[in-house]
C-alpha positions in Angstrom: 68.5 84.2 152.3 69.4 87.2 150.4 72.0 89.3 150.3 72.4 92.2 150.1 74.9 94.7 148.1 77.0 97.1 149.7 76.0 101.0 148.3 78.5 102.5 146.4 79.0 105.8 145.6 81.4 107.7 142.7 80.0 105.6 140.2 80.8 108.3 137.8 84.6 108.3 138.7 86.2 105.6 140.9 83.5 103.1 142.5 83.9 103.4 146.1 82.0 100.6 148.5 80.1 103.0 151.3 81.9 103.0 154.5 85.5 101.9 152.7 88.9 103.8 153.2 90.7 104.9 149.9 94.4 104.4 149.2 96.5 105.5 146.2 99.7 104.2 146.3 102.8 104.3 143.0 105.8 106.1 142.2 106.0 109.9 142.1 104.5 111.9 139.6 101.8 110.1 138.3 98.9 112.2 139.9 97.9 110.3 143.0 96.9 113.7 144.4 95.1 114.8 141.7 93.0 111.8 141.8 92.3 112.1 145.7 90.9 115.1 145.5 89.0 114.8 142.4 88.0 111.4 144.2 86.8 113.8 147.3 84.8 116.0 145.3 83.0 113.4 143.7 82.5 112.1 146.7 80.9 114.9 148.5 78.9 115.9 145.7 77.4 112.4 145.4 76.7 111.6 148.5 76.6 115.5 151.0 78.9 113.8 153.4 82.4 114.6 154.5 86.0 113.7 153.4 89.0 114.0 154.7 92.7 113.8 152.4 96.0 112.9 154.0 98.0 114.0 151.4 101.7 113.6 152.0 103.8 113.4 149.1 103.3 117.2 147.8 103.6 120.1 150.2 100.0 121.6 150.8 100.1 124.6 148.9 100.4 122.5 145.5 97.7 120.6 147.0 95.3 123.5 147.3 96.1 124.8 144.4 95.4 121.1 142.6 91.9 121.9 145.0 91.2 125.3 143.4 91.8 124.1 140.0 89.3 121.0 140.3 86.5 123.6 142.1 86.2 125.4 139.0 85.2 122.2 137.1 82.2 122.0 139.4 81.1 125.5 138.9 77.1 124.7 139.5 77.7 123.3 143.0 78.6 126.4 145.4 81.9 126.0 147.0 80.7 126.7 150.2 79.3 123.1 150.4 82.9 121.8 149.6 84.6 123.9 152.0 82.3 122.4 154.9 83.0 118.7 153.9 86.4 118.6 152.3 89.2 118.8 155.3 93.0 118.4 154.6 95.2 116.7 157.0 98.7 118.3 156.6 
């Protein structure tokens, strides 16, 4: 009997297994935010499908700002498709 391997996707950034849920977890300041939503991006880019960050460390503005900052890196991709599949959860 084979088996077979579980699809992952981010390959490119930080492997996630299809279907998992992410957590980032270490002291303050070290860019655990940073990472989620560059993690989100990727994410939705790789694969079309939605994402949702509970960010609660920073207070959201820094968050979307962090957001805006990242969007420019991915400057070919309009931002329209983000905006439908990225959803913050304050």
């Amino acid at each position: 009997m084979t088996k077979q391997r579980p699809k992952v996707n981010c390959l490119n950034y930080l492997p996630v297994i299809e279907g998992s849920v992410i957590m980032l977890y270490s002291g303050g300041g070290v860019g655990k935010s940073f990472a989620a939503i560059r993690q989100a991006i990727e994410f939705v880019k790789d694969t079309g499908k939605k994402a949702i960050l509970w960010l609660t460390e920073d207070p959201e503005g820094e968050n979307r700002d962090r957001y805006e900052r990242l969007l420019k890196q991915y400057g070919s991709t309009p931002r329209e498709f983000f905006e439908q599949r990225i959803d913050f959860i304050a």
